[in-house]
Every structure is written in C-alpha cells, then in structure tokens.
N, C-alpha and C positions, 0 to 999 in steps of 0.2 A: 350457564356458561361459566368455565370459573375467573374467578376475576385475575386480572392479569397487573402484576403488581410493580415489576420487576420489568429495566430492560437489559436483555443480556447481550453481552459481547460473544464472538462464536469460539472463543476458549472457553464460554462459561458451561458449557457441558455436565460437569457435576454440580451444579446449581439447577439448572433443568430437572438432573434428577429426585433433588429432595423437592420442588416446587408440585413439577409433575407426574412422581413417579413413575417415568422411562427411562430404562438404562442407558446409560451413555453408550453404550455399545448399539443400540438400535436406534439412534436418531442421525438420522443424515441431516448433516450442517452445511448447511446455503449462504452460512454467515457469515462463514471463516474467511473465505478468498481464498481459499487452497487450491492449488493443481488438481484436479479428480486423477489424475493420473497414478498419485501416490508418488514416494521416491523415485529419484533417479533409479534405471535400470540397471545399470552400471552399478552403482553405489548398491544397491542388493545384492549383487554377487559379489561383489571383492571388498566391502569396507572388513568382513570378520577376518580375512585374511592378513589386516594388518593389525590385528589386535596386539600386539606385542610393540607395537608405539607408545603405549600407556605406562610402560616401565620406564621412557626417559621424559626429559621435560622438550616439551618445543621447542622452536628457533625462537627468541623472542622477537625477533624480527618479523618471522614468517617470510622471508624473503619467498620461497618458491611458492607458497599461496597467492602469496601479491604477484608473481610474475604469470603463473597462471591467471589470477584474474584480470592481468592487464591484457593477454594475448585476446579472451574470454569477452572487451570490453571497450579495444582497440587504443587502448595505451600506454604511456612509459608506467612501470609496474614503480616508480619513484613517487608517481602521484597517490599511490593510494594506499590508505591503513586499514587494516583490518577491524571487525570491536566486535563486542558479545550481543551481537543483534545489530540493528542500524539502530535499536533504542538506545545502546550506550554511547553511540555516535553523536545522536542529538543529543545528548545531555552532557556531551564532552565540548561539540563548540557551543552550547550557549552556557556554557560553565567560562568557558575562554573569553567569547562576546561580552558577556553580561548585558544583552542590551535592554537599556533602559526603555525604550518602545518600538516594538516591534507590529509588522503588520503581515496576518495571519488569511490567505485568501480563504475565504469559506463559504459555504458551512464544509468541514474536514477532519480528522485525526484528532482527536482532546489532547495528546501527549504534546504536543506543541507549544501549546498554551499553558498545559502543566509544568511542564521545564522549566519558561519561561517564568513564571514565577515564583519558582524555587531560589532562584536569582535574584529575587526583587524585582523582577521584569512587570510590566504592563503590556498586555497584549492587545491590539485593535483589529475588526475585520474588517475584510476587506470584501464585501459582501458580491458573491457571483448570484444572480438575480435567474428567477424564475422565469421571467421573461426572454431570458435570451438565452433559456434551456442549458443554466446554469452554466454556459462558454464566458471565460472572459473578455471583459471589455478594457480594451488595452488605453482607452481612449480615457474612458473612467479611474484605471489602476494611475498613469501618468499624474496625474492630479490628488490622487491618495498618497502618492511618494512624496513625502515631504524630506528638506532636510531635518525632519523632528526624528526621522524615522532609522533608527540603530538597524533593522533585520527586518528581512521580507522571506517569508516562509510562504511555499505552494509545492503543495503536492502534484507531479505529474506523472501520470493521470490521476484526476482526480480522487479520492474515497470521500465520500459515498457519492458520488453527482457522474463518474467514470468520462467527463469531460476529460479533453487534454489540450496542449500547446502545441505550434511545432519551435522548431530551433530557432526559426526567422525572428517569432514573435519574444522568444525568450531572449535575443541577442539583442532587442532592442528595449526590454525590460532591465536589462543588465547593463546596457549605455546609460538609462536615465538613472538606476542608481548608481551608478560610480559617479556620478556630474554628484548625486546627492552628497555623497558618501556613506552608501547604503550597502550593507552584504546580503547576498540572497543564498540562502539554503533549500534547496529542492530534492523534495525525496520522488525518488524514482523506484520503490515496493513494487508497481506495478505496470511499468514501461513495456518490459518483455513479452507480456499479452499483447500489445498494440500490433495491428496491423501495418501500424504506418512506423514502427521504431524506426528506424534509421533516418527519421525527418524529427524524431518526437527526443529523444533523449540528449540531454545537454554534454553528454560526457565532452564531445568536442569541443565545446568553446572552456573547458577548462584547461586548456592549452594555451590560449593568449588572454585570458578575462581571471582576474586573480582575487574577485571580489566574489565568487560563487562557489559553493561545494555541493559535491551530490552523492547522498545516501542512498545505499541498494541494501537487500539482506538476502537469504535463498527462506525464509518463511512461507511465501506465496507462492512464486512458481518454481522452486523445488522442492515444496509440500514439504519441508522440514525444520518447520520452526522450531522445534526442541532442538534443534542443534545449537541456537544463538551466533549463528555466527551471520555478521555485517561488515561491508563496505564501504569507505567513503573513497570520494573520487576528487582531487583538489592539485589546481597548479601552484595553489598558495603555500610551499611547503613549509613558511617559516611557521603558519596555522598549524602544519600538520605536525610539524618536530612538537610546535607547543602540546598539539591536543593528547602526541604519543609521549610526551614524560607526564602528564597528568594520569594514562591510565595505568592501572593493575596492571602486574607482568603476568605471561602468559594469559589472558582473558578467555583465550580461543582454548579450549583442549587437544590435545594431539590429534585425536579420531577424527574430531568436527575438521581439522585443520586438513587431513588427510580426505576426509568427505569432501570436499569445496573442490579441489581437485579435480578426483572421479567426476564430479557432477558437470562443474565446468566446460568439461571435456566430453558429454554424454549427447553430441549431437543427434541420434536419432530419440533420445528423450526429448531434447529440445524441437524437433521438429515435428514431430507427435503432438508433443501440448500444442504447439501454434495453430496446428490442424485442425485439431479437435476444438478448442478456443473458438477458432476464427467460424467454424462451420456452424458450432452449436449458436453463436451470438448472432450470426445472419439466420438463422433457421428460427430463433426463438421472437427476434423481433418481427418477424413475416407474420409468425402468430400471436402477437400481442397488437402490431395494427389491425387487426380483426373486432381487437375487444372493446366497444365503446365505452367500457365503464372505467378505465385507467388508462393512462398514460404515458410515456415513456418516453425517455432522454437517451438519447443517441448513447450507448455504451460502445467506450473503446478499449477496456482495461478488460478481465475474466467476472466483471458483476453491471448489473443494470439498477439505476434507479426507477420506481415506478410512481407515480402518483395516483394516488386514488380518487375518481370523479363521481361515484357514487355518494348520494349526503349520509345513509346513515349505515355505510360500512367505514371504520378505519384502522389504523394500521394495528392496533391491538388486536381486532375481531382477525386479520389476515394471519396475524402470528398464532393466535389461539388455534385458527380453523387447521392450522398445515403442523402445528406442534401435534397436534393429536393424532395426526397422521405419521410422528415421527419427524417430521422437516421442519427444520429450522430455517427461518428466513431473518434480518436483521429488521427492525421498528427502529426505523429511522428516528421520530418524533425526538427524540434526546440531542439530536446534531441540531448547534446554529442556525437559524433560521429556516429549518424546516416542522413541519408540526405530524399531526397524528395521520396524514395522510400519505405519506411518504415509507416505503417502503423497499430494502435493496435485497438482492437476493443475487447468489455468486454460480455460475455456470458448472455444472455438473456433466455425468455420464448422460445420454440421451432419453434412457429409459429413466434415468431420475428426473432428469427435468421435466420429461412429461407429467409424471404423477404430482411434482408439483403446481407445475403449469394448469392442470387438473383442477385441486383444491381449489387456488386463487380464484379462475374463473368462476366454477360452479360456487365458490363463495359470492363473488361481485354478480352473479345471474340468478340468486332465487329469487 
C-alpha cells in the first residue's frame, strides 16, 4: 500500500498528482464541497458576451452587485460589502476586531484560527462533542461565553461535522453575547444546501442585532471559487464603512462582478442543486444505515461526515482505497478533535456517488 503521507485539502489536486501519479483531470473530488452541477447555466451562456467589461474599471462601490445580492438574500443591499472570496472578508474584520480571545466552535475551517492570530489573537474551542453527534449544546456554549471572550466564530452549517443551528438558537446565542460584549461572526459557505434555509440562516437578525456579521462566497454552491468573489451581510455599517476603507479598491474584477449577477438570478440553477442535494443526501444515508462498520452524522450542508467503526481500517487506508480509483474523499484526522477515524466526503452526480459508495464499503467489508 503506499504510504500515505500528506493530508490534502480538495484544491490540492496537483499535489495528488506528483504524490500519486493521476492526472488531475481524472480524479473526481469528494473533497471540495463543490456544486456537481458545475456553473451557473446562465453564467455559461452569457458571462463571454460581456467581455468588453474588462476595458473599464468597476464601480468601486459595486452598488448593482450588492443590490442584486440583497434582492438574492432578502435585504437592504446597504448592508452588505462585497470582498475577494469570503476569505478576505474574515481577514478584514478580524483585522478590525483584533480580538484578543476568541472562541472558535469546533472541530471546523483552520482559516479561523489562522487570521486570528495573525493579529496576535489567541483562539479557544469551543468543542461540539461526539456524543451528541457533534450538534451544539447551547446549554454548554452559554457558560464558555465569558466576558473574557472578544469573538465567537461558528460556521453554519457546519464543515466538517454538516451539523447546523436554526435562527431560534442563534438569536439567543447573540443575547448572551451582547450581555457579554461579545461579536459573533458566522460563515454561512454552506447554508444554501440546507433543507431547512429559511429557519437556518442568520441573515434576518442582522437587521436589529448589530453585534453579528455573516460571510457567504459563490465557491460551493455556485461551483466557482476561482472567481473570488465574497459577501458579507452586517447591520453594523459603521464595521462595514470601517472594514470597506481598509480594503484594496476594486478587489472584485469586472467579469466576476458581472458573474455574481447572472448567477444570482439563475433560479432554475438554483433549484436543480437543491434537488439534486436534497435527493442524493436522503438516498445516500438510506445506504450507509445499512453498513455496520461506520457511522454517520446527520448531514445537512452538500457533505457528510462518517466515522469509521471497524478497529483496523482508518481514515488513511479509506483515502488510499478510493484515491486509486480516482476519488478523492477528505481525512478528516487533521481537524480539532477528530482523529484517523473520521472521514468527510461532499455529494456528487449519482453514478459517482455510487462508485464511491462502492470503494468505502467493500473496503470497511473484506
């Protein structure tokens, strides 16, 4: 077998190839969290037709991108800045914060924790437990909010654990930090997969709650992360005047700015991935309660976490078994409190997921 030395992220595709000699053109990635769907449909027929955008410079406002992603998101298009990814977003308010300790729910996203102490930050977790199938315990977070605590960062939905919150539970996480005087940043990368968004996404309470902001990007479910372009969503605008003279002018490119648009507005794409999403993730866990040898955590985002109950399979020998077959799944073993048993892997076409689905098994059944 060969030895598996490396864990890789699902951008790292030419690293795959020097490791294991497969082309990156023939390895399907499980890793990524990408749409299977590929772009916007819309944005493939018409973004070349605006190619003669690239001759002038953008608004540096972006006003009509923000106003379409307010229509896009259901709000005033005054709350939101635009940035080169939702990564530049979180590097811009904890550039602003500075906070001096922050609490990080996990295990989740390392870029968090990286920012942060770029800053001089110290980052704490706020640990979502195995036992209660890694859902938070609001009961438990309450008592981890101290007033020590500068920033409260949670991903929702989760990456990697595809747990989530609904709005009830986040409105009252955001009373007890303002009593503290605590800000909470919530990335939402992966809201739009959820079955349940319109209970699940915070965007609403940044309408009267001035202590929260929320990062979105079109990376994942408009399959276009080379565009860079990200959203934040904040009632707090005197944050956002701050966070918009600290970045770069124009960040966005024309094209990308002109893509966000088209995409936005691409509702039969949009209603296709949910389809597809919603159907592959009740279909795949039907068949993974079947399999005694792993486990699995209610996914709600477009990826599931699995744990593995077999003693002398782990999450290496699952990445090794399915890379050879071209499929790349995530080893989890590197994320916060999970170890070499843990393994995530992100919702595909149907005929992929079986051939994956395949490997796993007859790996965890000889």
């Amino acid at each position: 077998m060969l030895e598996h030395k490396e864990h890789f992220h699902g951008s790292d595709l030419e690293k795959i190839e020097v490791v294991y000699g497969i082309k990156k053109e023939d390895i399907t990635s499980f890793s990524a969290n990408v749409n299977p769907l590929g772009i916007s449909y819309k944005l493939r027929e018409e973004l070349s037709s605006h190619i003669d955008a690239i001759t002038t410079y953008p608004d540096r406002d972006y006003t009509s991108l923000r106003k379409c992603i307010a229509e896009y998101v259901h709000t005033d298009y005054r709350n939101i800045l635009t940035g080169n990814g939702s990564t530049e977003l979180i590097s811009l308010v904890i550039q602003i914060l500075k906070p001096s300790k922050a609490l990080i729910a996990g295990p989740t996203y390392s870029e968090y924790e990286h920012e942060i102490s770029l800053y001089n930050g110290h980052s704490h977790y706020f640990r979502l437990q195995e036992y209660d199938n890694f859902n938070l315990n609001l009961d438990a977070l309450s008592q981890a909010l101290t007033s020590k605590i500068d920033l409260f960062v949670i991903c929702n939905p989760n990456n990697p654990t595809s747990s989530q919150i609904d709005r009830t539970v986040m409105r009252k996480i955001l009373d007890i930090c303002k009593e503290k005087g605590i800000f909470v940043m919530v990335d939402e990368t992966y809201v739009e997969f959820s079955d349940e968004y319109e209970n699940i996404t915070s965007i609403p309470l940044a309408e009267y709650y001035n202590n929260i902001i929320i990062l979105r990007g079109i990376s994942k479910f408009f399959a276009a992360p080379g565009l860079r372009l990200g959203y934040a969503v904040c009632g707090n605008h005197q944050l956002l005047k701050e966070m918009d003279s600290r970045k770069n002018p124009w960040t966005i490119n024309s094209l990308a700015a002109i893509a966000g648009e088209i995409m936005f507005n691409d509702e039969e794409y949009i209603k296709k991935t949910n389809e597809l999403v919603s159907s592959e993730r009740k279909r795949i866990c039907g068949i993974l309660e079947k399999v005694p040898e792993i486990k699995y955590y209610k996914p709600n985002a477009n990826f599931i976490l699995l744990q593995i109950l077999k003693d002398n399979i782990t999450s290496g020998d699952l990445f090794e078994a399915a890379i050879k077959k071209g499929l790349m799944i995530r080893d989890c073993s590197t994320f916060p409190f999970l170890d070499n048993k843990f393994i995530r892997f992100c919702f595909m076409k149907p005929e992929e997921n079986d051939k994956l689905l395949k490997v796993i098994i007859d790996t965890l059944q000889k």
